[in-house]
C-alpha positions as a Markdown table, in Angstrom:
| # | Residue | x | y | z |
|---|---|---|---|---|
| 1 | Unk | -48.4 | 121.7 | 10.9 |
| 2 | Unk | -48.0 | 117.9 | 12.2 |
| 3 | Unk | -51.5 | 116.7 | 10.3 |
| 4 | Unk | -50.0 | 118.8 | 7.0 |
| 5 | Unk | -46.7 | 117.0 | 7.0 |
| 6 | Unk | -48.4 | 113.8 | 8.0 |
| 7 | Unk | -50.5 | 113.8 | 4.7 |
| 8 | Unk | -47.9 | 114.8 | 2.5 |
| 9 | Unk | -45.6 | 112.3 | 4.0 |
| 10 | Unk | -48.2 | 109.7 | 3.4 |
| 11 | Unk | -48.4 | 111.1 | -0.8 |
| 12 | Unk | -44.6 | 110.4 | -0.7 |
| 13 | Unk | -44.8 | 106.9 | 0.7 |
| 14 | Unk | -47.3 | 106.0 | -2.2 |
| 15 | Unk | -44.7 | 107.8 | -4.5 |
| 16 | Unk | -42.3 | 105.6 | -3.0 |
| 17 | Unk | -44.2 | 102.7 | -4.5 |
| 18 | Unk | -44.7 | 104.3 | -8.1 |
| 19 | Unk | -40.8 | 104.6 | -8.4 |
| 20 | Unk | -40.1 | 100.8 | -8.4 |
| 21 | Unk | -42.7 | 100.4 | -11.8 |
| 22 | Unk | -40.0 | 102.9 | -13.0 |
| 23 | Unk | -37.3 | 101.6 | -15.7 |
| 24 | Unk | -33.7 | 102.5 | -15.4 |
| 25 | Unk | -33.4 | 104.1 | -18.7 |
| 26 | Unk | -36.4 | 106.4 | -17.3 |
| 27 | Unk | -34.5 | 107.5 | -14.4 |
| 28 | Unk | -31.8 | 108.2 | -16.6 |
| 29 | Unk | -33.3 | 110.4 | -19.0 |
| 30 | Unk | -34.9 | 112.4 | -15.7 |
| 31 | Unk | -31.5 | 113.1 | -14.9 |
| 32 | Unk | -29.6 | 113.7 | -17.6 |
| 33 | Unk | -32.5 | 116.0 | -18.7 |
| 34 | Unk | -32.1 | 117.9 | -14.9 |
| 35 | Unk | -28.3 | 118.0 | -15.2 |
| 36 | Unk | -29.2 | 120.0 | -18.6 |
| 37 | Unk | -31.3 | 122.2 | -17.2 |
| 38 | Unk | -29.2 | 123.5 | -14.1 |
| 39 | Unk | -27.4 | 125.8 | -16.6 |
| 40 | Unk | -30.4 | 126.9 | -18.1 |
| 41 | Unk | -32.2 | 127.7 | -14.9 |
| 42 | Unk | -28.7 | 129.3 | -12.8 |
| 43 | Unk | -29.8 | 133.1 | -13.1 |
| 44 | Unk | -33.0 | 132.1 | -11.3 |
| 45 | Unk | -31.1 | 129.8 | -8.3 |
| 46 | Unk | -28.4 | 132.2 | -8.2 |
| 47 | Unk | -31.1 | 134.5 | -7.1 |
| 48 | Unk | -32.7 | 132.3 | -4.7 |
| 49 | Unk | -29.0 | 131.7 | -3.1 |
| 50 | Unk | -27.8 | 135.5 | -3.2 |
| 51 | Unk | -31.4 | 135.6 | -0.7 |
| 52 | Unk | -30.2 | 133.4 | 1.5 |
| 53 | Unk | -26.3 | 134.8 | 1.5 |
| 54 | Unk | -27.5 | 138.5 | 1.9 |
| 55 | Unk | -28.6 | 137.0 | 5.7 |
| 56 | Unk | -26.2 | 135.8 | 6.5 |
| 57 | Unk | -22.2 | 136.7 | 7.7 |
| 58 | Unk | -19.5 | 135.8 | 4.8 |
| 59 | Unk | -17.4 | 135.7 | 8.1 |
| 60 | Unk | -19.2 | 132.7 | 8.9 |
| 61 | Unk | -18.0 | 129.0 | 8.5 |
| 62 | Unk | -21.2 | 127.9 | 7.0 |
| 63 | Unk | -20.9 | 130.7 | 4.3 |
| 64 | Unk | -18.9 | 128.5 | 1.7 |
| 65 | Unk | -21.3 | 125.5 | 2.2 |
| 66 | Unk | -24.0 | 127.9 | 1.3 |
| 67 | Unk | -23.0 | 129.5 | -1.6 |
| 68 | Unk | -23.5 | 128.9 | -5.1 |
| 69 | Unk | -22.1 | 129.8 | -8.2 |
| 70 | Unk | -21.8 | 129.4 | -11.8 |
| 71 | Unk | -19.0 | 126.7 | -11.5 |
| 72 | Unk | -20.3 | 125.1 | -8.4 |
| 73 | Unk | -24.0 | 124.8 | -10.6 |
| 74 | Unk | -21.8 | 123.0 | -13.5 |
| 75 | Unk | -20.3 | 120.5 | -11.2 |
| 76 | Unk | -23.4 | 120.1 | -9.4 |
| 77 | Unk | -24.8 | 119.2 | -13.0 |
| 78 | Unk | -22.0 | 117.2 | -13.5 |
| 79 | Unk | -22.5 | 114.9 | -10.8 |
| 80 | Unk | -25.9 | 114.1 | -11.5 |
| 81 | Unk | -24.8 | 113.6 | -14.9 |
| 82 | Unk | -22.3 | 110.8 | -13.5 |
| 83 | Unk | -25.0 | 109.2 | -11.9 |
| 84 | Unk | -27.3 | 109.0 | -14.6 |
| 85 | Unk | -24.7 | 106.9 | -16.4 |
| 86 | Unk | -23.6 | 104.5 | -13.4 |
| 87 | Unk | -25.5 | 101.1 | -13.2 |
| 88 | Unk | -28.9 | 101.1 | -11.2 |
| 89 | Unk | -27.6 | 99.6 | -8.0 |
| 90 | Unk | -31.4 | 98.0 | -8.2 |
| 91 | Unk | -32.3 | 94.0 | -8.7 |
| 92 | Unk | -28.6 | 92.8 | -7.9 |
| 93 | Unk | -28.3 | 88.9 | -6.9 |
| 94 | Unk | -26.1 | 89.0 | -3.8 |
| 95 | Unk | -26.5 | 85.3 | -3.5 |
| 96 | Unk | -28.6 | 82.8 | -5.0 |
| 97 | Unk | -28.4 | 78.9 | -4.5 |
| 98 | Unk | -30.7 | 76.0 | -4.2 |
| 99 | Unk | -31.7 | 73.8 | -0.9 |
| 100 | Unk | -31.7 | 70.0 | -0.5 |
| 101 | Unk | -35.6 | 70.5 | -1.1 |
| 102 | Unk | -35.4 | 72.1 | -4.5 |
| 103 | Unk | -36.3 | 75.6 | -3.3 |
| 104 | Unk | -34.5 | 78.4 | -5.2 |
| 105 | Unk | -33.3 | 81.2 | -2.7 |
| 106 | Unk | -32.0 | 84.5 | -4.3 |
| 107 | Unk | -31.0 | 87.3 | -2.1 |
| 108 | Unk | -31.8 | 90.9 | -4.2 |
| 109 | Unk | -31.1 | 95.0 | -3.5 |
| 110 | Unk | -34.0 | 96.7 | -3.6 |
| 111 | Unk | -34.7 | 100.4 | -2.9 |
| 112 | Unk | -35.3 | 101.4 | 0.7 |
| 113 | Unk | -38.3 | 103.3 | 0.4 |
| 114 | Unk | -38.4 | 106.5 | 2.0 |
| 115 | Unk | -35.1 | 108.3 | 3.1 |
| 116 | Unk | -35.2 | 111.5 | 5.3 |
| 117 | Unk | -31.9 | 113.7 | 4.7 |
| 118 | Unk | -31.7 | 116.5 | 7.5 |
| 119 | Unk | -28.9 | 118.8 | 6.2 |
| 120 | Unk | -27.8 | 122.8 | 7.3 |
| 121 | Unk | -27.0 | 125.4 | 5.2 |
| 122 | Unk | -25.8 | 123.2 | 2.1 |
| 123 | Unk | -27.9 | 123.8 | -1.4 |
| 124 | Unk | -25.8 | 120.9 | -3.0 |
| 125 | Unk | -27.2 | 118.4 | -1.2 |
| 126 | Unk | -30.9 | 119.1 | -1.9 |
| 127 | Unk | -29.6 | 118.0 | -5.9 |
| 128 | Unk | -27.1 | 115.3 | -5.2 |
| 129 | Unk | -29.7 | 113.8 | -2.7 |
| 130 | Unk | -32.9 | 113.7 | -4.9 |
| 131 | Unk | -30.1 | 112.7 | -7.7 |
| 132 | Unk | -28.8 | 109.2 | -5.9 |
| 133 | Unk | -32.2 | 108.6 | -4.1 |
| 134 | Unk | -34.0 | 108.3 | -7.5 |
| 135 | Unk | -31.5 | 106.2 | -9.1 |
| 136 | Unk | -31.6 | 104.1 | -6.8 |
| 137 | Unk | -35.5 | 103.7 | -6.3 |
| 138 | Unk | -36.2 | 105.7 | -3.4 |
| 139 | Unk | -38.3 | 108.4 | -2.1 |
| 140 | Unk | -37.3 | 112.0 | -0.5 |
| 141 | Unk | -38.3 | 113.9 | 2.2 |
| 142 | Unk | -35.5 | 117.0 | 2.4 |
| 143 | Unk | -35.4 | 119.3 | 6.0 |
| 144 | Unk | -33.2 | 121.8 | 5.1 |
| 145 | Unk | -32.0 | 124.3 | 7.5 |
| 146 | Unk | -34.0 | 128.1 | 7.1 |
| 147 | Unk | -30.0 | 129.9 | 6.2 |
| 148 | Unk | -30.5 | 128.1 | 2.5 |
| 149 | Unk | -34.6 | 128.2 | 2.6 |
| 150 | Unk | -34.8 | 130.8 | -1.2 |
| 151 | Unk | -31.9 | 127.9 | -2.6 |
| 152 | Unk | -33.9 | 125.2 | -1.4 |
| 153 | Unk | -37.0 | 126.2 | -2.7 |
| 154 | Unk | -35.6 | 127.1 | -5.6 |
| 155 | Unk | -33.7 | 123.6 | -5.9 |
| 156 | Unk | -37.0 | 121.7 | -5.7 |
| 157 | Unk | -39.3 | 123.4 | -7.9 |
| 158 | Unk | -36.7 | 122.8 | -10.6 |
| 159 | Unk | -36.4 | 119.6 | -10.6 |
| 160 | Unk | -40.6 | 119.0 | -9.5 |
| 161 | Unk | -41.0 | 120.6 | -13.2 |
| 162 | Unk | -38.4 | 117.9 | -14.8 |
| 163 | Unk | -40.5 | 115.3 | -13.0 |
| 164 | Unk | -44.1 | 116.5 | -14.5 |
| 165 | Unk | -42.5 | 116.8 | -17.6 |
| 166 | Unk | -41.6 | 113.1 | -17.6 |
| 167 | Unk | -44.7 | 111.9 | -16.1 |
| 168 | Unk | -43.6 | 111.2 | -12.9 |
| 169 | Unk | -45.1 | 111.8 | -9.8 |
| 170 | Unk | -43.5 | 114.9 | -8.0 |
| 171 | Unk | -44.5 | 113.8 | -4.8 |
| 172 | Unk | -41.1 | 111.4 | -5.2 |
| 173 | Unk | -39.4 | 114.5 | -3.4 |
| 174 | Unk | -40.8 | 116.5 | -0.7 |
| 175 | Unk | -39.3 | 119.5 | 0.9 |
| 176 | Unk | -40.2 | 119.7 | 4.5 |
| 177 | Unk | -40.9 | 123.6 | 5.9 |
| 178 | Unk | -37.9 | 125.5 | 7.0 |
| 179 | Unk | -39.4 | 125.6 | 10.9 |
| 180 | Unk | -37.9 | 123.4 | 13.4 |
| 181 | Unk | -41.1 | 121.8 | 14.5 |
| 182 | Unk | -40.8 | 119.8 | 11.1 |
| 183 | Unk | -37.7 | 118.3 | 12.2 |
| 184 | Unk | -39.6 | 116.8 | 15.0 |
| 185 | Unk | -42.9 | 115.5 | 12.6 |
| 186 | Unk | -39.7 | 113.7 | 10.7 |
| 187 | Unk | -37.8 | 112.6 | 13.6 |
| 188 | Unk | -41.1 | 111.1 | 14.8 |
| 189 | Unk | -42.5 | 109.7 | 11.4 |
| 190 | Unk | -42.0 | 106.2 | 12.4 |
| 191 | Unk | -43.9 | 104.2 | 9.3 |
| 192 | Unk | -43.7 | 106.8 | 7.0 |
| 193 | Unk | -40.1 | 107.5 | 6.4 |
| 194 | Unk | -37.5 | 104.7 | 6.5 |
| 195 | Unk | -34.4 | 105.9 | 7.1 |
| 196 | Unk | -32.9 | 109.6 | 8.2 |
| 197 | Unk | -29.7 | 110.6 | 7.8 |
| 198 | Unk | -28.3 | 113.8 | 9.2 |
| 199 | Unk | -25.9 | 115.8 | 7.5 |
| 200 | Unk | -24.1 | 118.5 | 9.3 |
| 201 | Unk | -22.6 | 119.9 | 12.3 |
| 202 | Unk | -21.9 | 117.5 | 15.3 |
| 203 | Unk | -24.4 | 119.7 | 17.1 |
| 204 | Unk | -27.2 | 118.6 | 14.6 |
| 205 | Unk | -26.0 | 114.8 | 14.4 |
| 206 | Unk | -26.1 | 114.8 | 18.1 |
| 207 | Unk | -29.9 | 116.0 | 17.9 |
| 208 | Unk | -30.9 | 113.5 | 15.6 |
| 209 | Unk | -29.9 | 111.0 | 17.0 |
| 210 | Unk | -30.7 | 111.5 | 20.7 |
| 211 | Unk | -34.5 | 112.8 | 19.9 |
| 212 | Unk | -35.0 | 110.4 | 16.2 |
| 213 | Unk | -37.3 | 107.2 | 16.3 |
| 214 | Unk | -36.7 | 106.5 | 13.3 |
| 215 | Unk | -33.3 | 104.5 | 11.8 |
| 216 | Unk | -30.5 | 106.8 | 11.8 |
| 217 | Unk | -27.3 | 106.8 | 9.6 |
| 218 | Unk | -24.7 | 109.3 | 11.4 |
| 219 | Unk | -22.7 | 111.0 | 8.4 |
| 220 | Unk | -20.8 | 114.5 | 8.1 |
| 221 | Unk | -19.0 | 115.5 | 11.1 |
| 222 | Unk | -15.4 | 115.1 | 10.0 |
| 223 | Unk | -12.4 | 115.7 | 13.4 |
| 224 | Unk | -9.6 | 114.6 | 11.1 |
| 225 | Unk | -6.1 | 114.1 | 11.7 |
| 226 | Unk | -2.7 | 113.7 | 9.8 |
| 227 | Unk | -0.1 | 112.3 | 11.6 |
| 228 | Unk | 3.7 | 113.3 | 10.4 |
| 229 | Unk | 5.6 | 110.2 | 11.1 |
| 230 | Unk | 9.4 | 110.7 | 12.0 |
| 231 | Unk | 10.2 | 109.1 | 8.3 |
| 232 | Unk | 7.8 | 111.6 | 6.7 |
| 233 | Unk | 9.1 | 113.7 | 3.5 |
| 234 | Unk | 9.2 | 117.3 | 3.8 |
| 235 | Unk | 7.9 | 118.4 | 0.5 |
| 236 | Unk | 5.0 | 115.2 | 0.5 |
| 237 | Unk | 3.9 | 116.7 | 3.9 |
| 238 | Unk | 3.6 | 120.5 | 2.7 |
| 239 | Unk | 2.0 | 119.5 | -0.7 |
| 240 | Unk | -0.5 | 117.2 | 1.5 |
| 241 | Unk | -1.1 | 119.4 | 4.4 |
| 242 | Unk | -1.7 | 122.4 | 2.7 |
| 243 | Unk | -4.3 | 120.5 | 0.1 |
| 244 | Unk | -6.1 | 119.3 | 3.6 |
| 245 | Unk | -6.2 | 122.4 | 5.1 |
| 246 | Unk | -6.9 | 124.8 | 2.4 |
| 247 | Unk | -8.7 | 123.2 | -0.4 |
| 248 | Unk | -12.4 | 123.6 | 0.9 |
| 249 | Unk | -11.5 | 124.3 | 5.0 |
| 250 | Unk | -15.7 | 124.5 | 5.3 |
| 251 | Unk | -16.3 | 120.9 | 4.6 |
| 252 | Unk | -16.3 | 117.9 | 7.1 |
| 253 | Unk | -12.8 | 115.7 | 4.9 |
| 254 | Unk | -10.9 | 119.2 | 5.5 |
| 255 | Unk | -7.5 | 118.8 | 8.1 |
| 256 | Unk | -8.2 | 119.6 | 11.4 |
| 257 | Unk | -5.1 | 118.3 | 13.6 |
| 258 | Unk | -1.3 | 118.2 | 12.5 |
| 259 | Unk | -0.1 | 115.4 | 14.6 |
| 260 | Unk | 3.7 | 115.5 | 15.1 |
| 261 | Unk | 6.6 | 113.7 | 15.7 |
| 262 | Unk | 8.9 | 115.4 | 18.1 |
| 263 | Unk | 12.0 | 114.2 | 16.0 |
| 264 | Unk | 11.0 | 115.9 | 13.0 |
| 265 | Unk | 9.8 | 119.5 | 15.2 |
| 266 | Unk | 12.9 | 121.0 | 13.4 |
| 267 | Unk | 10.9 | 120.9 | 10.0 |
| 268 | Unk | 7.8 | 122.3 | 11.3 |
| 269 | Unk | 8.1 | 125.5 | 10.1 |
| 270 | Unk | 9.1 | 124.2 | 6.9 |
| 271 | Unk | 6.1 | 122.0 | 6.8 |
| 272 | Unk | 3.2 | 124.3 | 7.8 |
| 273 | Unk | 5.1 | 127.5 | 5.8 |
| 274 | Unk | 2.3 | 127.2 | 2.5 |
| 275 | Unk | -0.4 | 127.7 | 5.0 |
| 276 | Unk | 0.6 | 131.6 | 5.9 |
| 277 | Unk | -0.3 | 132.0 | 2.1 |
| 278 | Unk | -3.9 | 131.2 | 3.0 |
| 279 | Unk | -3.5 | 132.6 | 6.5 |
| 280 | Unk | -4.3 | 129.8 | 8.4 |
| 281 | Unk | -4.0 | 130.8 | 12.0 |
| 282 | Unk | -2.5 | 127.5 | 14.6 |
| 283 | Unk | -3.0 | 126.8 | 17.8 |
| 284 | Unk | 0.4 | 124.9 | 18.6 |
| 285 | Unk | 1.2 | 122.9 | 22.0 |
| 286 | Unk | 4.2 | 124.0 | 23.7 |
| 287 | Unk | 7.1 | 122.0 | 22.0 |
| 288 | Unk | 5.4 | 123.2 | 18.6 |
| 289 | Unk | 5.2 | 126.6 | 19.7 |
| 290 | Unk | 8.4 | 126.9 | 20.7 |
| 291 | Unk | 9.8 | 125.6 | 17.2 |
| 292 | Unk | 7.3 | 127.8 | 15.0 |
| 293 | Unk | 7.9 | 131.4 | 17.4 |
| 294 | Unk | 10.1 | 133.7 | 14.9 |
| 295 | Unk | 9.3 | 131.6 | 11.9 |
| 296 | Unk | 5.0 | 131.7 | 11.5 |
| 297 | Unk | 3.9 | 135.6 | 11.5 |
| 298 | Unk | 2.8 | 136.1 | 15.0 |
| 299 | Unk | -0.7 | 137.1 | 14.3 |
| 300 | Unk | -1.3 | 133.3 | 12.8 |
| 301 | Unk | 0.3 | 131.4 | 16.0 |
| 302 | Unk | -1.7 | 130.6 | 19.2 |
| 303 | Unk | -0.9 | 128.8 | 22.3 |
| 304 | Unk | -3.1 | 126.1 | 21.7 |
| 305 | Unk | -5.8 | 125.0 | 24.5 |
| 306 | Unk | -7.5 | 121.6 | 25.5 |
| 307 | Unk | -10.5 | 122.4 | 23.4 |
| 308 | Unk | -8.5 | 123.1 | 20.1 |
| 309 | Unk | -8.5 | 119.3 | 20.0 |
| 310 | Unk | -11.2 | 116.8 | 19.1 |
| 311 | Unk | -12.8 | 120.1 | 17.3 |
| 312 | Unk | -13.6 | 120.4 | 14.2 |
| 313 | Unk | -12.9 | 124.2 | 12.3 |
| 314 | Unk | -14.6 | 124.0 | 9.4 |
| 315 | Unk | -12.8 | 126.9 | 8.8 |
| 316 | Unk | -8.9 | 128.8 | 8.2 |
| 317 | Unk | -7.9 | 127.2 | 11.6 |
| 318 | Unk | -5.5 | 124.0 | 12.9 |
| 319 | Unk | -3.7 | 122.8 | 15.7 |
| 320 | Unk | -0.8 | 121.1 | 16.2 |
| 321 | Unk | -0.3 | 118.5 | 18.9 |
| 322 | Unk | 3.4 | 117.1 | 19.1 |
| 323 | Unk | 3.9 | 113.3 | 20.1 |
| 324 | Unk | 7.0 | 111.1 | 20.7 |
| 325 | Unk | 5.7 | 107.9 | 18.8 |
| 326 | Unk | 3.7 | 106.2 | 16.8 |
| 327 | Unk | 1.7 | 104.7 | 19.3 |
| 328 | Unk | 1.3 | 108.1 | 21.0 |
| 329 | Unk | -0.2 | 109.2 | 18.0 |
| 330 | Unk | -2.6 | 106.2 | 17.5 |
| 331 | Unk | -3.5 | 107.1 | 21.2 |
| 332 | Unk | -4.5 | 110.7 | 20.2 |
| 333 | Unk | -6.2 | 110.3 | 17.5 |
| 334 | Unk | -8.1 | 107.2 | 18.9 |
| 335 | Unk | -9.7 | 109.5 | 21.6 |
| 336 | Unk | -10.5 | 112.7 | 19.1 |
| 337 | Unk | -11.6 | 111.3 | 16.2 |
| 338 | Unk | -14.6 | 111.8 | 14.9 |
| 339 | Unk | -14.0 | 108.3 | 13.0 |
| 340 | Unk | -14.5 | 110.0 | 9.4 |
| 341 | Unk | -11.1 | 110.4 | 7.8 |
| 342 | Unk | -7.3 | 110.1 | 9.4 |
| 343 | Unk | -3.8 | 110.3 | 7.0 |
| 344 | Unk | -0.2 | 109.5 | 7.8 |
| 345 | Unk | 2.7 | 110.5 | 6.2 |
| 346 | Unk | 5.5 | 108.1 | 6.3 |
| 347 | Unk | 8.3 | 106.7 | 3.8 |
| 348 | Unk | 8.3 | 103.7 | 6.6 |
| 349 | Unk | 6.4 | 100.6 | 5.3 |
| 350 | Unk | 5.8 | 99.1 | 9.3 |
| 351 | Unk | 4.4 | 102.7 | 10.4 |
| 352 | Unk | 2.1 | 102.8 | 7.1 |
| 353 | Unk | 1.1 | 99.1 | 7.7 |
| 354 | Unk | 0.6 | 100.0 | 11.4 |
| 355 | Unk | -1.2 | 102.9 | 10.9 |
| 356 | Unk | -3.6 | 101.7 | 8.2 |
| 357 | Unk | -4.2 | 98.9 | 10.4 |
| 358 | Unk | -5.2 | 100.2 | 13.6 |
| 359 | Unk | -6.5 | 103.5 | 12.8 |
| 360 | Unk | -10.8 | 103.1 | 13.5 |
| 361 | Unk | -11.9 | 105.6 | 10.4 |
| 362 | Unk | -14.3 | 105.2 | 7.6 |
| 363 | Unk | -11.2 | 105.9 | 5.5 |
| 364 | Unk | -7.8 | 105.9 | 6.2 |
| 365 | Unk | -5.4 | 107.6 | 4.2 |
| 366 | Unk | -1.0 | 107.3 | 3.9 |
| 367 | Unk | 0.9 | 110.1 | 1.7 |
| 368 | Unk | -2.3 | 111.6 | 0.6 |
| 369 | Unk | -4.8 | 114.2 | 1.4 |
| 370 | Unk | -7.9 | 113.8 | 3.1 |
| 371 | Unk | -10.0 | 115.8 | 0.8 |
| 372 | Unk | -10.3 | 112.5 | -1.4 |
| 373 | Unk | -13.1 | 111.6 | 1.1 |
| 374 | Unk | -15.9 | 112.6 | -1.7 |
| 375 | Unk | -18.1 | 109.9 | -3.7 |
| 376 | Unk | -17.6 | 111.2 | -6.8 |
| 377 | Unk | -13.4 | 111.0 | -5.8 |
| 378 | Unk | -14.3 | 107.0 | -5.4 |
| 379 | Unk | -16.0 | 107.1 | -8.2 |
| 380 | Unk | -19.3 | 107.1 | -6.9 |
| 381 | Unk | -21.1 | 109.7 | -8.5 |
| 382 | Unk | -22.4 | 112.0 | -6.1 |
| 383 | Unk | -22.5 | 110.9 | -2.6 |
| 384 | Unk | -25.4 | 111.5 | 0.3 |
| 385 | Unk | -22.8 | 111.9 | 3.0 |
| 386 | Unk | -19.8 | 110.2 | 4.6 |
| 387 | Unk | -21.1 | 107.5 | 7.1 |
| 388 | Unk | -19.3 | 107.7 | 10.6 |
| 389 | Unk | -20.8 | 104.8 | 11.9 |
| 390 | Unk | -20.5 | 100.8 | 11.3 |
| 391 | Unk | -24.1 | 99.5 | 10.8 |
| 392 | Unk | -25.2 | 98.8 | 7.3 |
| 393 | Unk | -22.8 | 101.8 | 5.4 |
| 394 | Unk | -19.2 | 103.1 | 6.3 |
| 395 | Unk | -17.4 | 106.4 | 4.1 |
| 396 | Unk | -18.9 | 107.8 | 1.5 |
| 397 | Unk | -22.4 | 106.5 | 1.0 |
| 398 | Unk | -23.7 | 106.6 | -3.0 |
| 399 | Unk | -26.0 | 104.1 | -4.6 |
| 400 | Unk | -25.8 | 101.0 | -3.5 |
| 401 | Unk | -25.3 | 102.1 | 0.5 |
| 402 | Unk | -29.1 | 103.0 | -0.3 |
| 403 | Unk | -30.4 | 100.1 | -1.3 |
| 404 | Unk | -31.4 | 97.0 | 1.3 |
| 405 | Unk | -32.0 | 93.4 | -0.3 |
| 406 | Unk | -34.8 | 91.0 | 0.1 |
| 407 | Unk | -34.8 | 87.0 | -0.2 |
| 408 | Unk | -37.2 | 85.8 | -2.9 |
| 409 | Unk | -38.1 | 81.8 | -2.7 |
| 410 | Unk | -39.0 | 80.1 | -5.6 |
| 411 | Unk | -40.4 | 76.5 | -5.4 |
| 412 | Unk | -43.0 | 74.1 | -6.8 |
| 413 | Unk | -45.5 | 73.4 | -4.0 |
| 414 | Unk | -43.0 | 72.2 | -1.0 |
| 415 | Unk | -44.3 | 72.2 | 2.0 |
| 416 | Unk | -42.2 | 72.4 | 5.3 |
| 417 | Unk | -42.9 | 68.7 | 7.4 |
C-alpha cells in the first residue's frame, strides 16, 4: 500500500505544479460549474451517504456530521459558489520597496503546494476542502475516516469528472484509502505533501500531531465556554445560550460550559428553561444544582463530575460550573479551553473589555453566540477548519490562511561587495 500511495502522491505533487499555469477565471468556472452540478448529481450522493448512515448508530454524536441531505447539498453548493466569486488570494504584494542599491524587493502569496486534510466522518469537508484548496492554487490529498467512505467516494468522483471536463488534471485531488495504514504513508510523506491539517475529534488531533512529520495546523476541537457575567440580561442569555447549545450541538463552535455568576444563580432556571425544549440534559455543580432542583425536569439534571469540564459533547449535553467573579471565570476557562471559541454576556463595558482582552481563543465573543465561528459567517466562503493554534493561521482558516508568500528581487546586474 506505502509504494501505491507513494506514486500517486508523487502524480499530485506534479499536479500541484500544473495548478499555478491555471487562470483565476479558470478556477472559477470549475467551480461554479461543480456548485451546479451538486443538485444535479444529489440522488446519486444521497445514496452513497444513506451507505454510510445505515452503519452506523443515529444515537451517535458523529451521526449529524455525517449526514447529508437535500438542503445540506444546496448550501454545500452554495459555499463553493461563494468562493468561486471571492478574489484569488494568489499574487498579492504584501510589501514591496526598493534598497539603497536599486534592488526591487516584493514580498508575494503564493499557493502552498500540497495540503493534506485528515477529517472523520464529515462529507462536507471533502467539497469545501477541494473547493478553497483550488482557489487558492493548491493540491489535495483527502484521508477521510471509513464511517463516510460510499460519501467520500462519491464526493470525489464528482468533482474528478468536472475536472476532465475542464481539462484539468484530476490528479489535483486525491482521495487516500479509507484504511488507517494510509494515515501513516501521509503522516510520514515528508516532501511530498506540505502541510496537514486534522480536522476532528481531540482524540484524532492528538494522533496527528504526536505521530506527523510533516507541518501540522491543529483545527476542530472546539471546549467552548460562555460566561454569564453578574450584569448579564436575562432574555440576551436564553436567546444566546440556547442558539449555542442547540443550533448544530455535533459541531466543534457548539456551547459546551455555562459559566456562572453566583449572584445571578436566582435566574438560572430562567436562563437554561429553552433548553428542556430540545432536551438538553446538564451536569450542574452543587450551587447550580441546588438552584435548578424542582425547576429543570429531573430526568435532564445531573450532579455534574470533574470530567464534565474541559469536555467537549458534541452532542444534547452541558454543564454548568458556578463562579463568584470575573476573574474566577477567566481562571476556569483559562485551564479548559480548548482555545477555539469563548462568549460573555455582560451589559458591563469593564467586564466585556476585560474579558475580550484576556480571554486566549481564536475568537472571542460578548452578547453573541458562538456558532458564528464558521468562514462563510466571516465572510470567508467556506472554511477548511478553525485553527486552535498561533503559528501561521488563528480561527477560521479560508483562502488566504492557505497561501505562504515568497520575496522576488528584481535588479540590473548588482553584485553584493
Amino acid at each position: 500500500m506505502q509504494e501505491t500511495i507513494i506514486r500517486q502522491l508523487a502524480l499530485v505533487q506534479q499536479a500541484s505544479r500544473e495548478i499555478i499555469t491555471l487562470s483565476d477565471a479558470s478556477i472559477n468556472s470549475v467551480l461554479s460549474d461543480l456548485a451546479q452540478k451538486i443538485p444535479l448529481h444529489s440522488d446519486a450522493l444521497l445514496l452513497a451517504n444513506r451507505k454510510d448512515l445505515e452503519r452506523m448508530d443515529p444515537l451517535d454524536p458523529m451521526y449529524d456530521r455525517l449526514l447529508l441531505n437535500a438542503a445540506r447539498l444546496e448550501g454545500i453548493a452554495g459555499d463553493i459558489g461563494n468562493v468561486a466569486s471571492l478574489p484569488s488570494p494568489l499574487d498579492l504584494v504584501l510589501e514591496e520597496r526598493e534598497l539603497p542599491n536599486s534592488l526591487g524587493l516584493k514580498k508575494v502569496t503564493v499557493p502552498m503546494g500540497v495540503i493534506g486534510i485528515i477529517y472523520e466522518a464529515r462529507p462536507n469537508v471533502t467539497f469545501d476542502v477541494f473547493a478553497l484548496c483550488l482557489k487558492s492554487g493548491n493540491a489535495t490529498v483527502l484521508k477521510g475516516g471509513s464511517d463516510a467512505l460510499h460519501s467520500n467516494l462519491a464526493i470525489v468522483e464528482l468533482i474528478h469528472s468536472v475536472l476532465r471536463e475542464h481539462n484539468i488534471n484530476p490528479d489535483v485531488l486525491y482521495l487516500l484509502p479509507a484504511e488507517r495504514e494510509a494515515a501513516a504513508v501521509m503522516l510520514n510523506a515528508v516532501g511530498y505533501i506540505d502541510m496537514i491539517i486534522p480536522r476532528g475529534s481531540q482524540k484524532l488531533i492528538d494522533f496527528v500531531r504526536n505521530n506527523a512529520k510533516v507541518p501540522v495546523i491543529e483545527t476542530g476541537a472546539g471546549i467552548v465556554h460562555t460566561y454569564f457575567d453578574k450584569s448579564g440580561n436575562l432574555e440576551l442569555g436564553k436567546k444566546v445560550i440556547f442558539n449555542a447549545k442547540t443550533r448544530r450541538p455535533s459541531v466543534c463552535n457548539a456551547l459546551d460550559t455555562l459559566v456562572m455568576h453566583c449572584d445571578r444563580l436566582n435566574d438560572l432556571a430562567a436562563l437554561v428553561e429553552p433548553l428542556q425544549e430540545k432536551q438538553v440534559v446538564l451536569f450542574a455543580d452543587e450551587p447550580a444544582y441546588s438552584k435548578l432542583q424542582g425547576f429543570y425536569p429531573e430526568a435532564l439534571l445531573k450532579r455534574a463530575e470533574p470530567e464534565h469540564f474541559g469536555t467537549e459533547f458534541l452532542s444534547l449535553r452541558m454543564s454548568v460550573k458556578t463562579v463568584s467573579s470575573l476573574e474566577e471565570a477567566l481562571d476556569h476557562i483559562a485551564r479548559y479551553s480548548s482555545r477555539h471559541s469563548e462568549a460573555i454576556i455582560t451589559d458591563d463595558p469593564s467586564a466585556k473589555a476585560t474579558f475580550l482582552k484576556r480571554v486566549d481563543a481564536a475568537v472571542v465573543y460578548a452578547n453573541t453566540s458562538t456558532a458564528f465561528t464558521d468562514g462563510a459567517q466571516f465572510g470567508l466562503g467556506a472554511e477548511i477548519g478553525i485553527s486552535t493554534q498561533k503559528l501561521h493561521a488563528r480561527g477560521p482558516m479560508a483562502l488566504r490562511e492557505l497561501t505562504t508568500y515568497k520575496w522576488i528581487i528584481e535588479g540590473v546586474g548588482q553584485t553584493r561587495p
